[in-house]
C-alpha positions as CSV (number, residue, x, y, z in Angstrom):
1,X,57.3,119.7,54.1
2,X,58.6,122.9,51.5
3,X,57.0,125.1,54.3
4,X,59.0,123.6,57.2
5,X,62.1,123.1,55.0
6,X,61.6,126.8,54.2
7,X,61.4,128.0,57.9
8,X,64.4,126.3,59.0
9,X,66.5,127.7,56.2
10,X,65.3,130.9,56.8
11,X,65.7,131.2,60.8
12,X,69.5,129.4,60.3
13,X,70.4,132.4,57.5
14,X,68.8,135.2,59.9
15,X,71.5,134.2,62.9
16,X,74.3,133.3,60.7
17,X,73.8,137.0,59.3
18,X,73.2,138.0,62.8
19,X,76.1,136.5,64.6
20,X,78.4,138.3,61.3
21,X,77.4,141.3,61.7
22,X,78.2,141.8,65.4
23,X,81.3,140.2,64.4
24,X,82.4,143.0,62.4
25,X,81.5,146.1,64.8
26,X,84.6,146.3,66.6
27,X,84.8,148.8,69.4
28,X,88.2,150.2,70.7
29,X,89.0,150.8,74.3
30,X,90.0,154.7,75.7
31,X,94.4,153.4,75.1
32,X,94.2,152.0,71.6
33,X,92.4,155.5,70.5
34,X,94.8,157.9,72.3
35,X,97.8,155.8,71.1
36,X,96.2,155.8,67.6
37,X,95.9,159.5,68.1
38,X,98.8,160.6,69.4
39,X,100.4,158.8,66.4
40,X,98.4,160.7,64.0
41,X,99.4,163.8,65.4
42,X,103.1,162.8,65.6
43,X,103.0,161.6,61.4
44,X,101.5,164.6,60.6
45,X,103.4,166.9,62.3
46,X,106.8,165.1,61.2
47,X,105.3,164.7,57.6
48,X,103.7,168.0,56.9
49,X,105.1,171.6,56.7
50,X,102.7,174.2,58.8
51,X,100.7,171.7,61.3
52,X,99.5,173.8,64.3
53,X,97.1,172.3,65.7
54,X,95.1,168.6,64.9
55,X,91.4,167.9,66.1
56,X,90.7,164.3,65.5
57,X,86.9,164.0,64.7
58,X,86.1,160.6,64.6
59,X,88.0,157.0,65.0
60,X,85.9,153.9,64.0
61,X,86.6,150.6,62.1
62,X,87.1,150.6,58.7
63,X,85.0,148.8,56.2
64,X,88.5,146.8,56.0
65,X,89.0,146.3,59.5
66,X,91.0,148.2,60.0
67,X,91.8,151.7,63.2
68,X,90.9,155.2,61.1
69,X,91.1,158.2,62.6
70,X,89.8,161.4,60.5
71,X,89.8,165.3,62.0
72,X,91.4,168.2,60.8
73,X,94.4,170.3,60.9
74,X,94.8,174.4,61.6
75,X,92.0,175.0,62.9
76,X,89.5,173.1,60.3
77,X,91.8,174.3,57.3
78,X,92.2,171.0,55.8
79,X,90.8,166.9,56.7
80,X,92.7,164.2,56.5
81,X,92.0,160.2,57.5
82,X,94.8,158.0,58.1
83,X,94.7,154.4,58.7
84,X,96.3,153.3,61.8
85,X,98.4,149.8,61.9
86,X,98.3,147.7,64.7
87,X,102.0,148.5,66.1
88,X,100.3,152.7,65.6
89,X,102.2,153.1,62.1
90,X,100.3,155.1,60.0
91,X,99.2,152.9,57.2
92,X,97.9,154.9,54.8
93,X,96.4,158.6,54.6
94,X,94.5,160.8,52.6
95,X,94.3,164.4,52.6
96,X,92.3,167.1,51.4
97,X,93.5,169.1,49.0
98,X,94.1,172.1,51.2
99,X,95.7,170.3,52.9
100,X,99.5,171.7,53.6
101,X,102.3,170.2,51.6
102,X,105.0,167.5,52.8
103,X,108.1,168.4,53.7
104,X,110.9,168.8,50.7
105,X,112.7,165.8,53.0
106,X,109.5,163.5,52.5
107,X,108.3,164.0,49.2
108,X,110.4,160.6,47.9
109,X,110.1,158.7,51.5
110,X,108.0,159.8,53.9
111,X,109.7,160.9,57.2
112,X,108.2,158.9,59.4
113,X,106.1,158.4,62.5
């Protein structure tokens, strides 16, 4: 009866696992990542004194849930990841520390998207 009892519980905890971890492994289609992109690009270069060039090298789901898009700016000078709102506000951001500095304008409040 222990063994049966045991089986059951078992195979109901291996598909509840299953069925949440698919759950979580959200995939975005080709126009939420160039929108998310584009409004990376736009942030940083509003944001940011000396941007030339961004490379985006990967967008994925967060361990949140949330759109992040990391890369690199100037050529592989410095990385940043931003989080990415639903309405393509930049959420948060974190940059590396060679990263170049914010404009005077946005060092209390930043610029903008």
């Amino acid at each position: 009866m222990w063994k049966f009892l045991f089986t059951v519980m078992l195979i109901i905890s291996i598909i509840l696992t299953g069925c949440n971890v698919d759950s979580t492994n959200q995939l975005y289609n080709e126009e939420t990542k160039e929108k998310a992109i584009e409004a990376v690009e736009k942030y940083l270069q509003n944001n940011f004194v000396g941007i030339t060039s961004v490379q985006v090298t990967d967008i994925y789901q967060s361990p949140m849930g949330g759109l992040t898009v990391d890369g690199n700016v100037n050529d592989g000078e410095a990385d940043f990841s931003a989080g990415v709102e639903s309405d393509y506000t930049i959420g948060s951001i974190g940059v590396s520390k060679e990263f170049p500095e914010r404009k005077e304008e946005c060092k209390e409040n930043t610029c903008g998207d």
